[in-house]
C-alpha positions as CSV (number, residue, x, y, z in Angstrom):
1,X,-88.2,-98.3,-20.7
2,X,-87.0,-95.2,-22.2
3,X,-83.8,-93.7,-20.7
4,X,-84.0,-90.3,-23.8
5,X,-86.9,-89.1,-24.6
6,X,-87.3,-88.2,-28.4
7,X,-89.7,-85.4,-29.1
8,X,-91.3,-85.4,-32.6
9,X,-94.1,-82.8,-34.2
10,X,-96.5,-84.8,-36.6
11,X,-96.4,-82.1,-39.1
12,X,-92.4,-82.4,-39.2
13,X,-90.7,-83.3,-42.0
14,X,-89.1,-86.1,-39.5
15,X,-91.4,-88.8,-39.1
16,X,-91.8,-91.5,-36.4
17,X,-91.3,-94.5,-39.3
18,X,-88.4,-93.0,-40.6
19,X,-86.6,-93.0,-37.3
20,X,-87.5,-96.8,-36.9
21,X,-84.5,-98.0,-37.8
22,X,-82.9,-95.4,-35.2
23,X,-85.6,-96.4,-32.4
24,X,-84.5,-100.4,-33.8
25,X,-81.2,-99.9,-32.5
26,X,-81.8,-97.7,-29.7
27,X,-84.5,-99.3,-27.5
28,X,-83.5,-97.1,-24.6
29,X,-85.3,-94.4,-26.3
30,X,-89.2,-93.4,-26.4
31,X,-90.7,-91.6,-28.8
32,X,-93.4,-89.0,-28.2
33,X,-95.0,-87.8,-31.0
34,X,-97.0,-84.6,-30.8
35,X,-99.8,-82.6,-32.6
36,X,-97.9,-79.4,-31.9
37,X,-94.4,-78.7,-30.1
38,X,-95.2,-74.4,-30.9
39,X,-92.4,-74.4,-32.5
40,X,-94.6,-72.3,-35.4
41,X,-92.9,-72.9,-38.5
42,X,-89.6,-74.3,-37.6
43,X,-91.4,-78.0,-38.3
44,X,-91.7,-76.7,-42.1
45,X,-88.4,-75.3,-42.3
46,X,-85.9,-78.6,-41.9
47,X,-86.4,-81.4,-39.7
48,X,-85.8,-81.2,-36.3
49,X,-86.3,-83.3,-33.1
50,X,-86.0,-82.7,-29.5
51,X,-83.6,-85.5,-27.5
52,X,-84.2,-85.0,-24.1
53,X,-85.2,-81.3,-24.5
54,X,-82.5,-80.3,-27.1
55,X,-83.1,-79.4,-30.3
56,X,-81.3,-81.3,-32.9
57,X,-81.7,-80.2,-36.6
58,X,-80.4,-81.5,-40.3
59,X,-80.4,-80.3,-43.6
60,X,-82.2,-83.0,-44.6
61,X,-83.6,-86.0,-43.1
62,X,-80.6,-88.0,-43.4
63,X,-78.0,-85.3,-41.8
64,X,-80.8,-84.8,-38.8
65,X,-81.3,-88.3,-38.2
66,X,-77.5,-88.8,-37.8
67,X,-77.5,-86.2,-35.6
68,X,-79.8,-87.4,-33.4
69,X,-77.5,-90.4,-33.4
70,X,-74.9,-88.4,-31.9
71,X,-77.2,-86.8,-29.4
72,X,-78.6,-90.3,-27.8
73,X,-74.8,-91.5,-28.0
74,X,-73.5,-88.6,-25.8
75,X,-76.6,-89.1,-23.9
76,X,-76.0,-92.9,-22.8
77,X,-72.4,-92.2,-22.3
78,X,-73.9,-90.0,-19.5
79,X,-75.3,-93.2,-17.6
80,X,-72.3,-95.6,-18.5
Protein backbone atom coordinates (compact mmCIF):
# COMPACT_ATOMS: atom_id res chain seq x y z
CA UNK A 1 0.00 0.00 0.00
CA UNK A 2 1.19 3.19 -1.27
CA UNK A 3 1.70 6.03 1.34
CA UNK A 4 3.18 8.83 -1.94
CA UNK A 5 1.78 8.66 -4.86
CA UNK A 6 4.18 9.03 -7.92
CA UNK A 7 2.66 10.57 -11.00
CA UNK A 8 4.39 9.63 -14.33
CA UNK A 9 3.30 10.76 -18.21
CA UNK A 10 4.19 7.82 -20.64
CA UNK A 11 5.57 10.13 -23.17
CA UNK A 12 8.12 11.47 -20.42
CA UNK A 13 11.51 11.14 -20.71
CA UNK A 14 11.12 9.44 -17.04
CA UNK A 15 10.00 6.12 -17.36
CA UNK A 16 8.32 3.62 -14.94
CA UNK A 17 11.53 1.00 -15.39
CA UNK A 18 13.96 3.41 -14.80
CA UNK A 19 12.52 4.40 -11.45
CA UNK A 20 12.53 0.59 -10.47
CA UNK A 21 15.19 0.70 -8.59
CA UNK A 22 13.71 3.90 -6.78
CA UNK A 23 10.11 2.06 -6.43
CA UNK A 24 12.74 -1.21 -5.18
CA UNK A 25 13.66 0.69 -2.27
CA UNK A 26 10.60 2.63 -1.62
CA UNK A 27 7.66 0.23 -1.50
CA UNK A 28 5.63 2.81 0.26
CA UNK A 29 5.18 4.41 -3.03
CA UNK A 30 2.69 3.69 -6.02
CA UNK A 31 3.19 4.53 -9.27
CA UNK A 32 0.58 5.84 -11.67
CA UNK A 33 1.48 6.05 -15.01
CA UNK A 34 -0.59 8.21 -17.34
CA UNK A 35 -1.37 8.66 -21.14
CA UNK A 36 -1.43 12.49 -20.51
CA UNK A 37 -0.86 14.64 -17.23
CA UNK A 38 -1.62 18.13 -19.81
CA UNK A 39 1.29 19.17 -18.97
CA UNK A 40 1.62 19.98 -23.06
CA UNK A 41 5.13 19.98 -23.70
CA UNK A 42 6.87 20.08 -20.34
CA UNK A 43 7.09 15.97 -20.71
CA UNK A 44 9.52 16.75 -23.78
CA UNK A 45 11.34 19.41 -22.19
CA UNK A 46 13.27 17.46 -19.07
CA UNK A 47 11.93 14.85 -17.00
CA UNK A 48 9.60 15.47 -14.45
CA UNK A 49 7.35 13.58 -12.05
CA UNK A 50 4.66 14.55 -9.76
CA UNK A 51 5.21 13.09 -5.87
CA UNK A 52 2.11 13.52 -4.16
CA UNK A 53 1.02 16.46 -6.52
CA UNK A 54 4.41 18.34 -6.65
CA UNK A 55 6.28 18.61 -9.42
CA UNK A 56 9.79 17.54 -9.21
CA UNK A 57 12.15 18.10 -12.24
CA UNK A 58 16.01 17.14 -13.29
CA UNK A 59 18.25 18.09 -15.80
CA UNK A 60 18.60 14.75 -16.75
CA UNK A 61 17.21 11.62 -15.60
CA UNK A 62 19.72 10.93 -13.11
CA UNK A 63 19.50 14.65 -11.28
CA UNK A 64 15.35 14.07 -11.42
CA UNK A 65 15.39 10.79 -10.07
CA UNK A 66 17.50 11.96 -7.11
CA UNK A 67 15.19 14.46 -6.64
CA UNK A 68 12.44 12.53 -6.31
CA UNK A 69 14.43 10.75 -3.71
CA UNK A 70 14.46 13.75 -1.73
CA UNK A 71 10.80 14.41 -2.20
CA UNK A 72 9.48 10.79 -0.92
CA UNK A 73 12.21 11.25 2.00
CA UNK A 74 10.71 14.56 3.23
CA UNK A 75 7.48 12.94 2.55
CA UNK A 76 7.85 9.88 5.00
CA UNK A 77 9.49 12.01 7.47
CA UNK A 78 5.96 13.50 7.49
CA UNK A 79 4.37 10.15 8.90
CA UNK A 80 7.43 9.23 11.23
Amino acid sequence: MGLILLEICDLNLLSESALAELLEQYPEVAVMSYECQNLCGLCKMRPYALVNGQRIFGKDIKECIENIRVKIEEELSLFA
